[in-house]
N, C-alpha and C positions, 0 to 999 in steps of 0.2 A: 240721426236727428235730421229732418227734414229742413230745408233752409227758407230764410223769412228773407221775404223781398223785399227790398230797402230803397230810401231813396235819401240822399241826402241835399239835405237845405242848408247852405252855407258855406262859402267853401274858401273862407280868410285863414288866417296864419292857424284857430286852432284844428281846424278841420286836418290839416297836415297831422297832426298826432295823432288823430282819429281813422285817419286812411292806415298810418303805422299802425295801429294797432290792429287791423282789418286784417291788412299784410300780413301780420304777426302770427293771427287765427290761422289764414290761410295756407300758410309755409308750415305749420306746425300739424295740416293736417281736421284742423276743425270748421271746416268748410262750414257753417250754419246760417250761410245769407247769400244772398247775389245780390251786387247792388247794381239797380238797373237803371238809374238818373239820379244825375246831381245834379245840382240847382244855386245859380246867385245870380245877383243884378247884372253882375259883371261878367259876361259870356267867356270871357278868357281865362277867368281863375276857373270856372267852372269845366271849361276844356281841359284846361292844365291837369284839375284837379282827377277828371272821367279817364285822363293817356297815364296816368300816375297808377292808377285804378285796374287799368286792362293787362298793366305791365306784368300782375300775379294774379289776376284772375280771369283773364284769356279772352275775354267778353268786354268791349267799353262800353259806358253805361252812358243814354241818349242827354243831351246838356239841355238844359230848360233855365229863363233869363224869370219864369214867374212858377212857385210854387201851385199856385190853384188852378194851372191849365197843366202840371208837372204829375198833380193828383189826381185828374179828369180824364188824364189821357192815358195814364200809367196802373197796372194794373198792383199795386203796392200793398203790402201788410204793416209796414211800419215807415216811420220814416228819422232820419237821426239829425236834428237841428241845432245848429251851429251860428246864432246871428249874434247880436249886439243884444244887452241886456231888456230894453226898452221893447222890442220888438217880439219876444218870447211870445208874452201872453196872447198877442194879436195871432199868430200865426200858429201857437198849441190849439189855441180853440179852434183855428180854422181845420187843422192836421186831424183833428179830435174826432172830427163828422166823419172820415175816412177810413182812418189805421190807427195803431197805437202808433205812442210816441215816448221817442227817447231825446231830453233837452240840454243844452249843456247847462251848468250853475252860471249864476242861480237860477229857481225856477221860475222866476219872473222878479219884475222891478219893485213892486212892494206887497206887503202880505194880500193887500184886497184883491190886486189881480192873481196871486197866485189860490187863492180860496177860490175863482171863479174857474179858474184851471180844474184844480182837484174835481168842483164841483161837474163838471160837464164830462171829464174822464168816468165819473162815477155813471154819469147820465148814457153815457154812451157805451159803457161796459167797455172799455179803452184800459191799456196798460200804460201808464205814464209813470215816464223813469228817469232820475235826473243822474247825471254824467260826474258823479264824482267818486274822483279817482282817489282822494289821496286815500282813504282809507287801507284803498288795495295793495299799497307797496309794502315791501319784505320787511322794514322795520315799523310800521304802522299795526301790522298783523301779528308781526311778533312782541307788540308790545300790548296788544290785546291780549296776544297768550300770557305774558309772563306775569299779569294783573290776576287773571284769572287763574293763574296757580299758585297766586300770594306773594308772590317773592318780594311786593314791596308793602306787605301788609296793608293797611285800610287806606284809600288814598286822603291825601290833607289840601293840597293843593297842588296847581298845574299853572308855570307862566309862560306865558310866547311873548317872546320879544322879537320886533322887524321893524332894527331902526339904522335908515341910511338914507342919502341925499342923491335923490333924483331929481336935478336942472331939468333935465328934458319935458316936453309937454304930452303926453302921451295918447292926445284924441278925445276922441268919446268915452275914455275910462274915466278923464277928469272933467266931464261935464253930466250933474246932479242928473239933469233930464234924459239921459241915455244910460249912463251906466246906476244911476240909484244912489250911489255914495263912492268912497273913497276905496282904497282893498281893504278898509276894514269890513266893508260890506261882501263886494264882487268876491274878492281872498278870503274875506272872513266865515266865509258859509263853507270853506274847506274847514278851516279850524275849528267851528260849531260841529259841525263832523264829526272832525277826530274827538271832540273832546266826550261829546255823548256817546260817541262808538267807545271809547276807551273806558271810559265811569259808567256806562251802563246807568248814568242817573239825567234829571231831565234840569236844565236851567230855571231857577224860583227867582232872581232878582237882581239889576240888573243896578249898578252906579257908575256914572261914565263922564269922560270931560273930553269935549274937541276941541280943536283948533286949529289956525288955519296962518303960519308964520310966512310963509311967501306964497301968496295967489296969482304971483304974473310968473307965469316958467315960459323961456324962450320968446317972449314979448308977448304972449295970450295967455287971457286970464282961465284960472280953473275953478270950476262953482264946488265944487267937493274939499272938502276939510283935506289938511297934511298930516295932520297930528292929534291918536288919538290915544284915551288910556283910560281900561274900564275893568271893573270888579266883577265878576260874579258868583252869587252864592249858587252852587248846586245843591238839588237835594244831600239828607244826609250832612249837610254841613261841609260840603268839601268846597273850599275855594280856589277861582281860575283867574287869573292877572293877564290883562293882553296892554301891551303897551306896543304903537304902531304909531311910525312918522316917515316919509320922506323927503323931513326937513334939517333931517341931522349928520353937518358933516363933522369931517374927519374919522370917526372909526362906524364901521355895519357893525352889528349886534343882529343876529337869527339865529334865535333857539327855542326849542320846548322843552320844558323838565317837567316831567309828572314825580312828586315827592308823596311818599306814602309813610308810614309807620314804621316799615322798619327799611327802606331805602329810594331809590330815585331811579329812573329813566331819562335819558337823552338819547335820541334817536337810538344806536341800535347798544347803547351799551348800559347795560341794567350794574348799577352802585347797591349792595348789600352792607347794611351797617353791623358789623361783629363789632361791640366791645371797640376797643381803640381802633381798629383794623376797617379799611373798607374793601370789600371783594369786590373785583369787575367781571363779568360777564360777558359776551356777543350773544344778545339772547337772537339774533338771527341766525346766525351758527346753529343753537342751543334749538331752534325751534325746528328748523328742516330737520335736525338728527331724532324728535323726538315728537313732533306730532304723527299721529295715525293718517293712512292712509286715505281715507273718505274724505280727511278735512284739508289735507295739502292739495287734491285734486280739488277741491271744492274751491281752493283759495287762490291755488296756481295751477292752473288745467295743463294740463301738459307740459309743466315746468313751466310755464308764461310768468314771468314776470314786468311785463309791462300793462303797466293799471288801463292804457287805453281800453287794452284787448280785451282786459280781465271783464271789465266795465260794459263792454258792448257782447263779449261770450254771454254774460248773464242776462243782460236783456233779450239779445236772440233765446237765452231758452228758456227765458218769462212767456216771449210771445208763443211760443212752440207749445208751454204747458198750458199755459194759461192760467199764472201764478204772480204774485206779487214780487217786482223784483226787489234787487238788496238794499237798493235808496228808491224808496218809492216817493211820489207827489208829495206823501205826507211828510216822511220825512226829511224831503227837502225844505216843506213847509216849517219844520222845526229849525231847520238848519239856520232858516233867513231869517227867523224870529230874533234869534239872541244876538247878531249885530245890528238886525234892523231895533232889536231894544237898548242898545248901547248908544244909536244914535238919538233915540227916543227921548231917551235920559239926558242926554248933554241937550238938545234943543228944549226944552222946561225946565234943566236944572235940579232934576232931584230924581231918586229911585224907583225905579219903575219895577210890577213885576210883571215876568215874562210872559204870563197867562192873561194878561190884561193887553198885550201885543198885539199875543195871538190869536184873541176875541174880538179884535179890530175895538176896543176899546180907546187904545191910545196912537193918535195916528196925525200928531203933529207935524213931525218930520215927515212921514211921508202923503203928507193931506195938497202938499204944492206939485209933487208927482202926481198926484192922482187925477189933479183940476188940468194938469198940464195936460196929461194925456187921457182925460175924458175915461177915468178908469172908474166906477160907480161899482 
């Protein structure tokens, strides 16, 4: 496989997992990119990030303080961007006129700008791929197999709970105008993810309540809700409960169960209902010993199981093919739908459904991001 030249934009605390994952590729043999410039404001992470870079790939790649003299000057096919939620869409479109591009979640700060993304990737015959990982991990995959081989019959419902108390103030994840909303949003387009990747069905409707119990953390206020808890009906009738705060002390609560017909899922241990009896399972055990060969390399290239790598091996050989990759634009488009309609819902007070979202229909909540940042 020929390798796609890369350049990276961004190079803050997540860029570190995305180098790891590079590193991962390349130790393991699947050499499918040279990355030939990174790129941020701040010349020093961008050093740090290029010596980090050269250490397994023999070559350091040139440090650039501005992406669009990084693109001008640099002879790139793709480029992997890493910035703050707010800033995506400004610098996809600009990446767009160049190379494909691969962004981290979400795919931008509210559906409008991400529909104008999609649109100009299309315009430009461009491969736009957004950076989500969780799908990829060993029990995420092995709970898509064990769905698909029935073990918990038709699914009924799925809940996430992520409830714990964080005093600290965390930056621009808890200000509305950079990061878009709370982790119901930013976190929650993992969990939209998993939950379509797993149901194979699409979100119909959405009923949600926010709130916001302590706004001052660390003596600065935070414009994003702490507390939030929303319904949704999937097609098929199946329903998904996310209840999300962190404004709740004394005990964390983090789990997903998918419950189905004839048992349940938590992370990697599948519950079968016999009669008075419950069987357990490691359906990740249960799925290395017994998936086919095409599809563990498809899923774990070379034994990889780190979702960075997984994440960026696939893009590299989107751009190589010229194929759509496994989270494409659109489907991040989906992704951001169903929290961004959960918020939708709690700011009017009543149900929304999700197709009305993502028709740019209903765009209450995010009509004060859009005037903020001149997003039409």
């Amino acid at each position: 496989m020929e390798k796609v030249r890369i350049g990276l934009i961004g190079c803050g605390g997540i860029s570190r997992a995305h180098v790891s994952g590079y590193r991962d590729l390349y130790t393991r043999g699947l050499k499918a990119f040279e990355i030939v410039a990174v790129c941020d404001v701040r010349e020093a992470m961008a050093r740090e990030r290029g010596m980090e870079i050269s250490f397994f790939q023999g070559t350091r790649p040139r440090v650039y303080t501005d992406y669009r003299k990084m693109l001008a000057e640099e002879d790139l096919e793709a480029v992997d961007i890493m910035v703050p939620n707010y800033l995506h869409h400004t610098i996809v479109m600009d990446c767009l006129e160049y190379v494909d591009v691969i962004t981290e979640k979400p795919l931008a700060i509210t559906l409008r700008a991400a529909k104008r993304m999609i649109e100009k990737a299309k315009k430009e015959n461009r491969i736009l791929a957004v950076a989500e990982n969780y799908r990829r991990g060993e029990e995420s995959r092995a709970i898509k197999w064990a769905i698909e081989k029935g073990f918990i019959g038709k699914p009924r419902l799925v809940v996430w709970m992520s409830l714990y108390l964080q005093p600290k103030h965390m930056g621009w994840f808890y200000d509305k105008f950079k990061a878009g909303g709370s982790w119901i949003f930013d976190g929650g387009v993992h969990i939209a993810d998993m939950d379509r990747y797993h149901l194979e069905r699409e979100a119909v409707e959405v009923y949600a309540l926010d709130y916001t119990f302590e706004p001052i953390r660390e003596g600065k206020r935070m414009t994003v809700s702490d507390t939030t808890l929303a319904l949704i009906r999937y097609e098929d009738d199946i329903l998904v409960q996310w209840s999300f705060s962190t404004a709740m002390p004394g005990e964390n609560i983090h789990m997903r169960v998918i419950y189905g017909s004839k048992g349940c899922i938590e992370g990697r241990r599948l519950r079968i209902q016999k009669g008075s009896r419950v069987e357990e399972v490691d359906i990740v055990r249960e799925i290395m010993e017994q998936i086919d060969e095409s599809r563990r390399e498809e899923w774990f290239p070379r034994g990889i199981t780190n979702t960075f790598a997984i994440e960026l091996y696939d893009f590299c050989k989107a751009v190589v093919e010229r194929r759509e990759p496994e989270v494409s634009g659109k489907d991040a488009y989906k992704d951001m739908a169903i929290p961004l309609a959960i918020l939708e819902s709690a700011t009017i007070g009543e149900p929304v459904r999700v197709r009305d979202v993502e028709e740019l229909k209903i765009e209450e909540y995010q009509s004060t991001i859009n005037e903020k940042l001149n997003i039409t």
